[in-house]
Each structure stands twice: as structure tokens, then as C-alpha cells.
C-alpha positions in Angstrom: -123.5 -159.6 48.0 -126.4 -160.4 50.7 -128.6 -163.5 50.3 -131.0 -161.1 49.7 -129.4 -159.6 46.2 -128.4 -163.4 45.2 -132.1 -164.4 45.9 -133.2 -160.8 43.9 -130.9 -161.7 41.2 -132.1 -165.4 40.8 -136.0 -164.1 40.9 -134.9 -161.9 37.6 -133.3 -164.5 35.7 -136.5 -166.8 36.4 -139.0 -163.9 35.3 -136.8 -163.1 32.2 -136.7 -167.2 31.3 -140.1 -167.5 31.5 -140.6 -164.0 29.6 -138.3 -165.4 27.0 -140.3 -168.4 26.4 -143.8 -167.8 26.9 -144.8 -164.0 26.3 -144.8 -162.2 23.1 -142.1 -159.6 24.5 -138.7 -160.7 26.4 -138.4 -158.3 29.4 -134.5 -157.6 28.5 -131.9 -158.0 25.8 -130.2 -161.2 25.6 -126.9 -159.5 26.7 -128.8 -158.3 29.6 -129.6 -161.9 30.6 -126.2 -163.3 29.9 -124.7 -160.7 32.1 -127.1 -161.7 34.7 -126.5 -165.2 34.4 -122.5 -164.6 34.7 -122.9 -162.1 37.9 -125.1 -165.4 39.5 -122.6 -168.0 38.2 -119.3 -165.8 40.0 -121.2 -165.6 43.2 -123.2 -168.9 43.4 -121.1 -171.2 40.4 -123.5 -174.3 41.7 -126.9 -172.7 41.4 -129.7 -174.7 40.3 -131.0 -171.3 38.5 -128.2 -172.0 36.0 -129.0 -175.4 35.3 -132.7 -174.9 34.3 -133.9 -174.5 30.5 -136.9 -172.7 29.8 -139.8 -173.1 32.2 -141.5 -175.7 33.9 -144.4 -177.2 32.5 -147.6 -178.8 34.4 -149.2 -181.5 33.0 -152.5 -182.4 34.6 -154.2 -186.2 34.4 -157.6 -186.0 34.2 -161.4 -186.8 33.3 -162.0 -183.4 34.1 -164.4 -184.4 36.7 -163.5 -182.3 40.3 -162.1 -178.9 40.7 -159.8 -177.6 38.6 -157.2 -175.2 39.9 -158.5 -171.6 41.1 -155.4 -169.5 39.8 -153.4 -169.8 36.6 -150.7 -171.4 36.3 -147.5 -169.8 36.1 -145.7 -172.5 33.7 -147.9 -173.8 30.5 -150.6 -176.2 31.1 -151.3 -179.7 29.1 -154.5 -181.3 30.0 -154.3 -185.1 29.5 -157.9 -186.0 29.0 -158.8 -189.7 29.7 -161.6 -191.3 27.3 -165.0 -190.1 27.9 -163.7 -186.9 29.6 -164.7 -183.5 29.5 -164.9 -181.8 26.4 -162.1 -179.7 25.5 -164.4 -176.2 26.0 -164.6 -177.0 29.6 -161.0 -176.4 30.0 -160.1 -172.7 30.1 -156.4 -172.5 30.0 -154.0 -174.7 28.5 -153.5 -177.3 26.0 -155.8 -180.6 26.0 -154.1 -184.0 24.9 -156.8 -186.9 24.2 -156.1 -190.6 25.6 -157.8 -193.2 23.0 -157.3 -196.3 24.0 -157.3 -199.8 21.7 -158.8 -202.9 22.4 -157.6 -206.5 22.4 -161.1 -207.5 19.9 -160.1 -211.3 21.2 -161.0 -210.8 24.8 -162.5 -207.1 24.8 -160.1 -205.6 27.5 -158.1 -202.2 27.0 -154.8 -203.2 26.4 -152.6 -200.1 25.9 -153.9 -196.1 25.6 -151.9 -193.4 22.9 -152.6 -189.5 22.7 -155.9 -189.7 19.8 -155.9 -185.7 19.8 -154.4 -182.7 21.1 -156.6 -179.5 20.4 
């Protein structure tokens, strides 16, 4: 098989993952898949294709001050929103995590931060 096929057959396994995990519909049958991911193993038995579970995810820092990315993401989105941040309408895609943070009361400093909400 051509380095073209192999790279055809490794671009269908990745849409068919991320069809699995994040769309309402898989695009094939799970025998498909497995038959897929057997034809890739014979011909490439290292490929990093193999070794991946479900689909990357993108987790963004923020105060939601700046630009924000001008196309979609392919892989799901969690905002992680620092205090004082944008509200979570001003997000339009993805999930929005909260930092809170606690205070030491003795000297008034922020001493650690934990996840307060995720909407």
C-alpha cells in the first residue's frame, strides 16, 4: 500500500474516533472500525493512530479578555475562567470551568485556586 492509502486510511480512523465520541451518529459500524484499525496495525504495527483514545481535547486559560479563536475547534473546548473573568455567555462554544480562589484571612494573600463552577 502507498503512503498515500496508509495516510487515507489513518485520516478515516481519526474522523470515525472523533464521530464515535463527539456526534450524535458514528459514521460506521464498530466492525467497520475494528477492521480498519487491523488493516493499519498489519501495515504500520507502530502507529501512533493506534495508540490514541478518543479525541483530543483543548483546554483554554483565560480571563476572556483578547481574541478568542476565529474557527471551531475540532476537539471539545473547556474554558478555564480565572476570577473576575468573562461571563460564561461571552463564550460561544465549549464548556466554561470557574477558578475561585481562597484566601489566607491572616495575611490577605491568595494562597491556592480550585474549579468554583463549571456551566
Amino acid at each position: 500500500m502507498t503512503d498515500l492509502a496508509i495516510q487515507e486510511l489513518r485520516g478515516f480512523i481519526l474522523k470515525a474516533k472523533y464521530a464515535y465520541y463527539y456526534s450524535v451518529e458514528p459514521i460506521m459500524s464498530d466492525a467497520k472500525y475494528d477492521a480498519l484499525e487491523d488493516q493499519l496495525c498489519h501495515m504500520v504495527p507502530d502507529d501512533p493512530v493506534l495508540a490514541s483514545v478518543g479525541s483530543p481535547l483543548c483546554i483554554y486559560f483565560t480571563d476572556g479578555v483578547g481574541s478568542f479563536p476565529s474557527n471551531l475547534p475540532a476537539s471539545p473546548v473547556v474554558w478555564v475562567v480565572t476570577p473576575g473573568g468573562l461571563e460564561t455567555p461571552g463564550f460561544m462554544f465549549g464548556i466554561v470551568a470557574r477558578i475561585g480562589a481562597t484566601t489566607d484571612m491572616s495575611s490577605n494573600q491568595i494562597n491556592r485556586f480550585h474549579i468554583v463552577a463549571l456551566q
